[in-house]
LUMNULO-634745 format. One record per residue: residue in one letter; x, y, z of N, C-alpha, C, CB in turn. Coordinates in steps of 0.1 Angstrom, whole numbers, padded with zeros to 4 digits, always signed. Each point is the difference from the previous one (the first is absolute). Glycine has a CB too. Layout:
N
aXYZXYZXYZXYZ
...
This chain:
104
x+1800+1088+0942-0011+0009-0004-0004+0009+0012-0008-0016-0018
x+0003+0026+0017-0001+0009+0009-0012-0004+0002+0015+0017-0006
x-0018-0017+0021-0012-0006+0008-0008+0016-0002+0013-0022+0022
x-0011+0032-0024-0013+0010-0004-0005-0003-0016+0011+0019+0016
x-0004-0019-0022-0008-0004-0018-0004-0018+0003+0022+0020-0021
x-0018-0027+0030-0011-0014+0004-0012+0005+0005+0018-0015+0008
x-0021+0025+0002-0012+0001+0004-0009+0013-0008+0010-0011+0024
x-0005+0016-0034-0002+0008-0008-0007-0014-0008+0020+0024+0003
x-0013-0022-0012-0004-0018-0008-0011-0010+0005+0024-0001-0005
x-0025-0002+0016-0010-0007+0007-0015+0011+0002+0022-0017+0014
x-0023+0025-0009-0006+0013-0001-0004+0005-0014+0014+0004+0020
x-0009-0003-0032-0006+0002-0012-0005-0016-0004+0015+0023-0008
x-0008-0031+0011-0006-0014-0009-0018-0002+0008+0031-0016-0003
x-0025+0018+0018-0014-0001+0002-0011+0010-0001+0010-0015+0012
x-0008+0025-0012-0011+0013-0004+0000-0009-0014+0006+0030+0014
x-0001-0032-0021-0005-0005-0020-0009-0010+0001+0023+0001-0014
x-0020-0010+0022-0012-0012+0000-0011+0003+0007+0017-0017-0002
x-0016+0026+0010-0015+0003+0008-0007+0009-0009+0008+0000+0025
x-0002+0010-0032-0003+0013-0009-0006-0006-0013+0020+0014+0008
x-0015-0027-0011-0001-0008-0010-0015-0007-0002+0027-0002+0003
x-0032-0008+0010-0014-0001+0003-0005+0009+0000+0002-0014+0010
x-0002+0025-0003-0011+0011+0000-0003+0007-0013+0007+0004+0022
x+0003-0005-0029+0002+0006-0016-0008-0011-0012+0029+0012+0008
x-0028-0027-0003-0006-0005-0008-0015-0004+0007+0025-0007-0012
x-0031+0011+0022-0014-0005+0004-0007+0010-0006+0004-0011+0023
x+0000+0023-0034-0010+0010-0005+0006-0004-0014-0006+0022+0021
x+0014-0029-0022-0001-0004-0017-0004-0018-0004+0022+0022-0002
x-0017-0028+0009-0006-0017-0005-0015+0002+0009+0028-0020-0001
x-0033+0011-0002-0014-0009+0003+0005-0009+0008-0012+0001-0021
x+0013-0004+0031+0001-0010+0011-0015-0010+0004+0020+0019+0010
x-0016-0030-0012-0016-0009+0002-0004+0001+0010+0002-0015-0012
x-0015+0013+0018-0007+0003+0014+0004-0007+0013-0017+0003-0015
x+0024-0013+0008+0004-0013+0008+0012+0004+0006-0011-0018-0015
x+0019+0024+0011+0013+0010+0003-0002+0012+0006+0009-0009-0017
x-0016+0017+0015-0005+0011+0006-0001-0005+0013-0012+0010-0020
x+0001-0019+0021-0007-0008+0016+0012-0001+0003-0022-0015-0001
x+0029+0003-0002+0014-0003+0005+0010+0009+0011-0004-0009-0022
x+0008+0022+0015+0012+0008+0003-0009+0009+0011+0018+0000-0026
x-0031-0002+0027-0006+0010+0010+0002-0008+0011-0017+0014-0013
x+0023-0027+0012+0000-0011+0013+0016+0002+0006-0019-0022-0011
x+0027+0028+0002+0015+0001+0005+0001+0004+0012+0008+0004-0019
x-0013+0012+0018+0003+0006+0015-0001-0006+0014-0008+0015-0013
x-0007-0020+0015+0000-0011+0012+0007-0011+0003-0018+0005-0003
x+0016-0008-0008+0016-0011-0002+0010+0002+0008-0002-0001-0020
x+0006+0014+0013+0015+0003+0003-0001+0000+0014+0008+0014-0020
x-0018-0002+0023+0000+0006+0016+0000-0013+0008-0015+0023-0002
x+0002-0035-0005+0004-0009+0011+0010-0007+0005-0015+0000-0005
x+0020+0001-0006+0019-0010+0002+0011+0009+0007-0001-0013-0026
x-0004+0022+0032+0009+0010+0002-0003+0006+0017+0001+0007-0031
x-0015-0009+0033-0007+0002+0012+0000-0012+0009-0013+0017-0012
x+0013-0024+0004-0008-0018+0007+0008-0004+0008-0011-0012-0020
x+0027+0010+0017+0007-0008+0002+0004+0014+0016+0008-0019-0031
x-0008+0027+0031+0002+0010+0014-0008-0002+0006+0008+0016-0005
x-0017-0020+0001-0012+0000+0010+0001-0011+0008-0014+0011-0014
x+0016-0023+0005-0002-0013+0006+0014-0011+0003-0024+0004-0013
x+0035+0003+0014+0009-0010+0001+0008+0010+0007-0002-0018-0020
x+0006+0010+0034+0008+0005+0012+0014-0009-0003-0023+0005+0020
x+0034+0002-0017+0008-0012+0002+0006-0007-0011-0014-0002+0017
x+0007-0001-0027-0001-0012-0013-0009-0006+0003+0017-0005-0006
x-0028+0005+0017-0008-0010+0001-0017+0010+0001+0022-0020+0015
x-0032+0009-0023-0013+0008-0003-0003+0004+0015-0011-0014-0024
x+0004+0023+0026-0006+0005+0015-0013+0005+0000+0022+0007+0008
x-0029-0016-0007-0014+0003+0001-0008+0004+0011+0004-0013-0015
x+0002+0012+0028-0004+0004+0013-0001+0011+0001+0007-0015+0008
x-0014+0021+0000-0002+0011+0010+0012+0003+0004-0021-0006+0008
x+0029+0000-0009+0019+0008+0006+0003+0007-0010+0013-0017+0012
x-0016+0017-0021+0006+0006-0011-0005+0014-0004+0003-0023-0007
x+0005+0032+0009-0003+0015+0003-0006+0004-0015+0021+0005+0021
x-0013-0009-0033-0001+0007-0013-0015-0009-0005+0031+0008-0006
x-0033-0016+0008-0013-0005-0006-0012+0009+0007+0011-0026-0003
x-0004+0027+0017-0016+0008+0008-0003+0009-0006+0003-0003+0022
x+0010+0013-0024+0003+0011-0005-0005+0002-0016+0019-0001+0018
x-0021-0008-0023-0002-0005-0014-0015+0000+0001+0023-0015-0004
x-0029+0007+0015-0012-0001-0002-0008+0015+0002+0005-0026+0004
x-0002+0030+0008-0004+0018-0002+0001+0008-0013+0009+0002+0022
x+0001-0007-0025+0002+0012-0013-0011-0004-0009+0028+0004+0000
x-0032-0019-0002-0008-0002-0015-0013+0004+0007+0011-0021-0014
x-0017+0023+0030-0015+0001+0002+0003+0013-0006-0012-0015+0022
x+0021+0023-0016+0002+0014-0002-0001+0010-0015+0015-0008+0020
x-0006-0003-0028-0001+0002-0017-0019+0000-0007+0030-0019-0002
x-0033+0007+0013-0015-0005-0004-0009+0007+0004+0006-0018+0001
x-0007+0027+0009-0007+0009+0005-0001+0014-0009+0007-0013+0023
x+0002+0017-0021+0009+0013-0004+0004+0005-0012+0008-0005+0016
x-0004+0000-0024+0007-0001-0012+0009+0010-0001-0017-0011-0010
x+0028+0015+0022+0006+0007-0002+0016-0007+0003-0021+0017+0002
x+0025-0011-0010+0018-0011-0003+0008+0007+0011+0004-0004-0032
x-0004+0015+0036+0006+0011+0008+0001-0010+0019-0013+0028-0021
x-0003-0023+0020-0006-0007+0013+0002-0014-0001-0016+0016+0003
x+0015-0026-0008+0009-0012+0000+0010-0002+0001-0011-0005-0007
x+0018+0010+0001+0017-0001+0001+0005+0009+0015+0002+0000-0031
x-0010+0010+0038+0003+0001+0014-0007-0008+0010+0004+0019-0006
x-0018-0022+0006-0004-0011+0010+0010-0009-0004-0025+0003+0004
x+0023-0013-0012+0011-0013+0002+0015+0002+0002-0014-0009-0015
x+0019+0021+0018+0013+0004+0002-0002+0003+0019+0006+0012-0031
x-0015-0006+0031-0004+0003+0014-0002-0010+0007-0008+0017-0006
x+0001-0029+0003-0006-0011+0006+0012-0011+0006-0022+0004-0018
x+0031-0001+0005+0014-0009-0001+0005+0006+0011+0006-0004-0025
x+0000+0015+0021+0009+0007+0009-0002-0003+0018-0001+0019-0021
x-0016-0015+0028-0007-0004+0014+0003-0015+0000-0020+0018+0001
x+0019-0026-0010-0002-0013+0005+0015-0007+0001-0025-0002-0013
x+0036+0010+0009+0009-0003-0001+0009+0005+0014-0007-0002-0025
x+0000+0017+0028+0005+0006+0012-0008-0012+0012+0003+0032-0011
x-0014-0036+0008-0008-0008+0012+0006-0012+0007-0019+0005-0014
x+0023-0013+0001+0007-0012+0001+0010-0003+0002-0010-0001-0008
């Protein structure tokens, strides 16, 4: 099979099922309890996706002060927390990385 109509095909299947929730949250009734729920995914996700860079050097957890991306990590959330700008967090914590990495 031709590896362009595979990623064609993967590409429409998934636009249908994303298209598909958004199409049915203005026609079914979803209970409250679900509603709450799927507003918890996002953090979720981000955390499973952020956590593990932050905190594991090596294969091994790194919780110390050696560890450049956690420092770097921790700027960025005062920064997010201060600020609330996604722009300016995503350059300080890039910036912070980057010096601490030229430092060390």
């Amino acid at each position: 099979m031709n590896i362009w109509l595979i990623i064609l095909l993967g590409g429409v299947l998934t636009f249908a099922m994303r298209l598909s929730f958004i199409y049915l949250m203005d026609k079914i009734e979803f209970p409250e309890w679900l509603r709450n729920s799927l507003r918890l995914v996002p953090p979720a996700v981000l955390s499973a996706i952020v956590f593990p860079e932050l905190l594991v050097v090596n294969g091994q957890v790194n919780l110390s002060l050696d560890n450049n991306r956690l420092i770097a990590g921790m700027v960025a959330v005062l920064v997010a927390w201060r600020t609330r700008n996604t722009l300016l967090t995503i350059g300080v914590g890039m910036g912070v990385l980057l010096l601490l990495q030229a430092v060390r």
